[in-house]
C-alpha positions in Angstrom: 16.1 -14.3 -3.3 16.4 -14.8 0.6 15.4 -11.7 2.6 18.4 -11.5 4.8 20.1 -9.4 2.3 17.6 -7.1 3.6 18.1 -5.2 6.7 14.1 -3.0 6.0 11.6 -4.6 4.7 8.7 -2.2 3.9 4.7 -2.6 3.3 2.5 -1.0 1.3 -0.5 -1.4 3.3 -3.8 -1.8 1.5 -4.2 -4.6 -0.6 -0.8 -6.1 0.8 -1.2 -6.4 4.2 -4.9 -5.3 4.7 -8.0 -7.1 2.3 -9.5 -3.4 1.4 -9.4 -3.2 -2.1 -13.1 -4.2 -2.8 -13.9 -2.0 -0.3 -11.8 1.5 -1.0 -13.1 0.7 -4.9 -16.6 0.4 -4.0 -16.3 3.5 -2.1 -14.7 5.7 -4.9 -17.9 4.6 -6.7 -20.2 5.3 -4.5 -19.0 9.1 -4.0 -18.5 9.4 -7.7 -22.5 8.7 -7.5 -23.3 10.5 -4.5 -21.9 14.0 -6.8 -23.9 12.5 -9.6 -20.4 12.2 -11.8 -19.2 9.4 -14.0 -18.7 6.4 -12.1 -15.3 4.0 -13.2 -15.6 1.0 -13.5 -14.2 -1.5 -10.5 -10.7 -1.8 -12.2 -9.9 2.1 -13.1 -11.1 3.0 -8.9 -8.9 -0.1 -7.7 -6.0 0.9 -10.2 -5.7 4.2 -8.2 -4.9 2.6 -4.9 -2.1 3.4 -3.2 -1.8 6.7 -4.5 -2.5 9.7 -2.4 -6.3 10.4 -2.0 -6.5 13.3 -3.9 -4.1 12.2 -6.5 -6.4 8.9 -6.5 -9.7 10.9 -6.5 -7.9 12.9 -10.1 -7.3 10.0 -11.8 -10.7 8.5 -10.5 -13.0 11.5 -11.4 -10.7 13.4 -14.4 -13.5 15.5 -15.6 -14.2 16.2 -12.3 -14.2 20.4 -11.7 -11.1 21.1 -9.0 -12.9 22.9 -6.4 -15.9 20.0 -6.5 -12.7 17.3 -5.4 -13.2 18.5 -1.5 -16.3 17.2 -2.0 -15.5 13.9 -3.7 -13.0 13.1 -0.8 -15.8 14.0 1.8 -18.0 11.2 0.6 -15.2 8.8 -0.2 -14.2 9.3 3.9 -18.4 9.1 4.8 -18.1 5.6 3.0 -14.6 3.9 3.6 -15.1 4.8 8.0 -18.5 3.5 7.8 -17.8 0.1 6.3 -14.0 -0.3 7.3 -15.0 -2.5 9.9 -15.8 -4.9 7.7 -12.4 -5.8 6.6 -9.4 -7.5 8.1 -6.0 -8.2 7.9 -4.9 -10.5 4.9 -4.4 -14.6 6.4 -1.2 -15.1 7.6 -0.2 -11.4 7.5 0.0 -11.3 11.3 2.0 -14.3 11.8 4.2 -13.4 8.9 5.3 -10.2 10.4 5.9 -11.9 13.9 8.3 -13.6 12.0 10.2 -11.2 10.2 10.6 -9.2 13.8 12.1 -12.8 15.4 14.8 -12.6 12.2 15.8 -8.9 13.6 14.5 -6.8 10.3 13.3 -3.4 10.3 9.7 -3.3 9.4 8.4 -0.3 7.6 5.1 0.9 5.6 4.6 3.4 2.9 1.1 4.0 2.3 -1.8 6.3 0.1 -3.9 6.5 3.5 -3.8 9.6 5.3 -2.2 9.6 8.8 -5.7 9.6 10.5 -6.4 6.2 8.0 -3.2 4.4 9.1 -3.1 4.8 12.5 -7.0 3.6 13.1 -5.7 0.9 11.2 -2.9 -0.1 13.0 -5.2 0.2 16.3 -7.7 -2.3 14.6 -5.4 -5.1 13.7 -3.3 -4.1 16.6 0.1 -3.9 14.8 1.2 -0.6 16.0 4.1 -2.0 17.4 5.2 -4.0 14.9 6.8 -1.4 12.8 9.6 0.7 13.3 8.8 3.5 11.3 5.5 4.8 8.7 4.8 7.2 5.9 1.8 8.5 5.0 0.6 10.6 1.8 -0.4 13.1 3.7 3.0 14.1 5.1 5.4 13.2 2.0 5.3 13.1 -1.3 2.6 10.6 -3.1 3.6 7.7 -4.9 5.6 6.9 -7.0 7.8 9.6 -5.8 10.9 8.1 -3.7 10.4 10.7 -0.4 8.4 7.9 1.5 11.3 5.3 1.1 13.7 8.1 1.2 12.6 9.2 4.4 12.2 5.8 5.7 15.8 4.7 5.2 17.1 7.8 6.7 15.1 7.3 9.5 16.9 4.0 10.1 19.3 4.4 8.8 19.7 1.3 5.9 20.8 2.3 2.6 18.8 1.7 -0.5 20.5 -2.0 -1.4 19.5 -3.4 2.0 15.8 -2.3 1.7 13.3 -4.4 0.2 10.0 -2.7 -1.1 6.6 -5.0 -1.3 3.6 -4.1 -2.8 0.4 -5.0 -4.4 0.5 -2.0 -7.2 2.6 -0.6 -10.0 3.0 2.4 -7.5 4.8 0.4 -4.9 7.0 -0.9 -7.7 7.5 2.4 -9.0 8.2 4.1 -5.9 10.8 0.8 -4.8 12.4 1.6 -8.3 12.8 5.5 -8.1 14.6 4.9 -4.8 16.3 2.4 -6.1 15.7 -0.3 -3.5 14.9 -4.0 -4.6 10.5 -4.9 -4.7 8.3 -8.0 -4.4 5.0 -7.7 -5.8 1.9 -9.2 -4.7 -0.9 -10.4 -7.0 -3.9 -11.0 -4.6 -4.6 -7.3 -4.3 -5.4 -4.2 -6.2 -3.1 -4.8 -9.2 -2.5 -7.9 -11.7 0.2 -10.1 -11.7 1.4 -9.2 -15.3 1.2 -5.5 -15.0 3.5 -5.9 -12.1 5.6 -8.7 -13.8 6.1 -5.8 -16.3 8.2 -3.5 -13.8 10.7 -6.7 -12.8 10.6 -6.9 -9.4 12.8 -9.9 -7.6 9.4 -12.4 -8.0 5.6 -11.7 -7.7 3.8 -13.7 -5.3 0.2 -15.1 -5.4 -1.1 -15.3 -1.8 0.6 -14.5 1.8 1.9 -18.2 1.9 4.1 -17.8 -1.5 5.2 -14.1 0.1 5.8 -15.6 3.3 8.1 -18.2 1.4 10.1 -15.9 -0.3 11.0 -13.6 2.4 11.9 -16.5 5.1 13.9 -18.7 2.5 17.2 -19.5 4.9 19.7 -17.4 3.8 
């Protein structure tokens, strides 16, 4: 696989690009406590990243009543903005995208956070600039559905078999799949390797160094 058969390469963000997943599963916890509810375990809140919040805050909470899930999201925001500080970009993530830019790709993301989320992010780590287009869950569909990537190509106009989805859950892969655009999974975030093994992307990789191999292989 060499990634100049891609013209777009798109990101998930958390737990592909940015080292939150501890930290958005701790705080689906916590505000699972704070309403005095059920709390999952570490695996079932960090399965549900990269979904839409509320769709993540469903599967989270299921027993939850539907007009208490305002609520839930409240304290889940009151958590995740007073700790996000805390957490940074993945090693190598920064000099990997510098990279990809100098090769003349498009760079994309398609993320769970809301709009507000993404673009504090990006100001944080200061990669505003790098991409050429974002999606949030808050103003298309959530994932798995295809609108992000959908809406993403058309933006830039690159058809589905020159865009390359990469991803840390079985959302991303889904969503790369229901597009029908090629995915790379990445193990060192939210999801394991085997689960996303199990969807077939073009290779799973480990750490930022084995992604950053794959996608700068000479063509």
């Amino acid at each position: 696989m060499t990634s100049r058969r891609y013209d777009l390469i798109v990101f998930d963000w958390d737990g592909t690009l940015f080292d939150s997943t501890a930290l958005i599963a701790g705080c689906i916890q916590q505000a699972c406590r704070d309403l005095g509810i059920t709390v999952p375990s570490h695996s079932d809140a960090a399965y549900v990243i990269g979904l839409g919040l509320n769709d993540a805050l469903s599967h989270a909470a299921p027993g939850l009543a539907p007009e208490r899930y305002p609520e839930l999201a409240r304290r889940y925001r009151h958590h995740y903005f007073a700790d996000q500080h805390a957490i940074t970009l993945f090693d190598g993530v920064s000099e990997l995208l510098v990279e990809l830019k100098q090769r003349q790709h498009w760079l994309g993301v398609a993320t769970g956070k809301s709009r507000l989320g993404l673009n504090s992010a990006l100001d944080s780590s200061e990669l505003r600039d790098m991409f050429d287009a974002t999606r949030t869950a808050d103003e298309t569909a959530s994932k798995p559905h295809p609108q992000m990537l959908h809406e993403l190509m058309a933006e830039l106009g690159v058809e589905p078999d020159r865009t390359l989805m990469i991803g840390d859950t079985t959302h991303d892969l889904q969503l790369a799949a229901n597009a029908g655009t090629a995915a790379i999974g990445v193990s060192y975030g939210a999801h394991p390797h085997e689960a996303l093994q199990a969807l077939t992307p073009l290779a799973v990789a480990r750490n930022v160094a084995e992604l950053r191999e794959l996608l700068l292989r000479p063509a």
